[in-house]
C-alpha positions in Angstrom: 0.0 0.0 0.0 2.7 2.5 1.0 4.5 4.5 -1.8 6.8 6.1 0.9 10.7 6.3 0.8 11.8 4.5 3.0 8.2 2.4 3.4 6.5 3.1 6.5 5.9 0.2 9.3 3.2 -2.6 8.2 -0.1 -2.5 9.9 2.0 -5.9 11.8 4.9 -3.8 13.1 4.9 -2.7 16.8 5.4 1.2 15.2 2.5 0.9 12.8 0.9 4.0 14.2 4.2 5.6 12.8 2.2 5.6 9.6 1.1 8.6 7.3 -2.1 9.6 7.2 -3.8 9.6 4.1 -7.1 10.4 5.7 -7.7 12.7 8.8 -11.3 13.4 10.4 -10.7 14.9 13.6 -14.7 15.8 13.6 -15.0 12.1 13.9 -12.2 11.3 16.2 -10.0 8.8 13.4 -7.3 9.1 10.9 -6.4 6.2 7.9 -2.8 5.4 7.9 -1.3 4.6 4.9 -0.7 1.0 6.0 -4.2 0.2 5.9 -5.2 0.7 10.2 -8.0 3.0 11.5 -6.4 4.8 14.1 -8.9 6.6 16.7 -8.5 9.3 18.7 -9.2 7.5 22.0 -5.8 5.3 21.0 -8.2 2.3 19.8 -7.1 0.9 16.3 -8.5 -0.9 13.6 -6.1 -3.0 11.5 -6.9 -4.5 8.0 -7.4 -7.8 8.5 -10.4 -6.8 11.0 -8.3 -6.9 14.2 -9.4 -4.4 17.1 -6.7 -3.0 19.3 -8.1 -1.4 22.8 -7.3 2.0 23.4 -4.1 2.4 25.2 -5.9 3.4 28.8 -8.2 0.1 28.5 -5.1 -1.9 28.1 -3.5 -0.2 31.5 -6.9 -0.8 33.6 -6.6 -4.5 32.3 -3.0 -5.1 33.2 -3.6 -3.3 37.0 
């Protein structure tokens, strides 16, 4: 999908959220990354393959 030099990370990397957006809708709280992954403002993401990522603070209350 990515057309950038160098590429930027698969929606499978640890960094994907290093992606550039080729969409941005802060209006409806989410961006579209280049590498295919729905990235929301609460820190939730949505990667290609269907996978939902909790937001960052849902993950933290789970591992207290």
């Amino acid at each position: 999908m990515c057309q950038h030099q160098p590429p930027c990370p698969s929606s499978a990397a640890t960094d994907r959220e290093a992606a550039h957006p080729v969409a941005h809708h802060p209006e409806q709280g989410w961006s579209l990354l280049c590498n295919g992954v729905l990235l929301f403002e609460d820190t939730g993401e949505l990667l290609p393959d269907g996978q939902v990522i909790a937001p960052a603070r849902c993950r933290a209350k789970a591992a207290a």
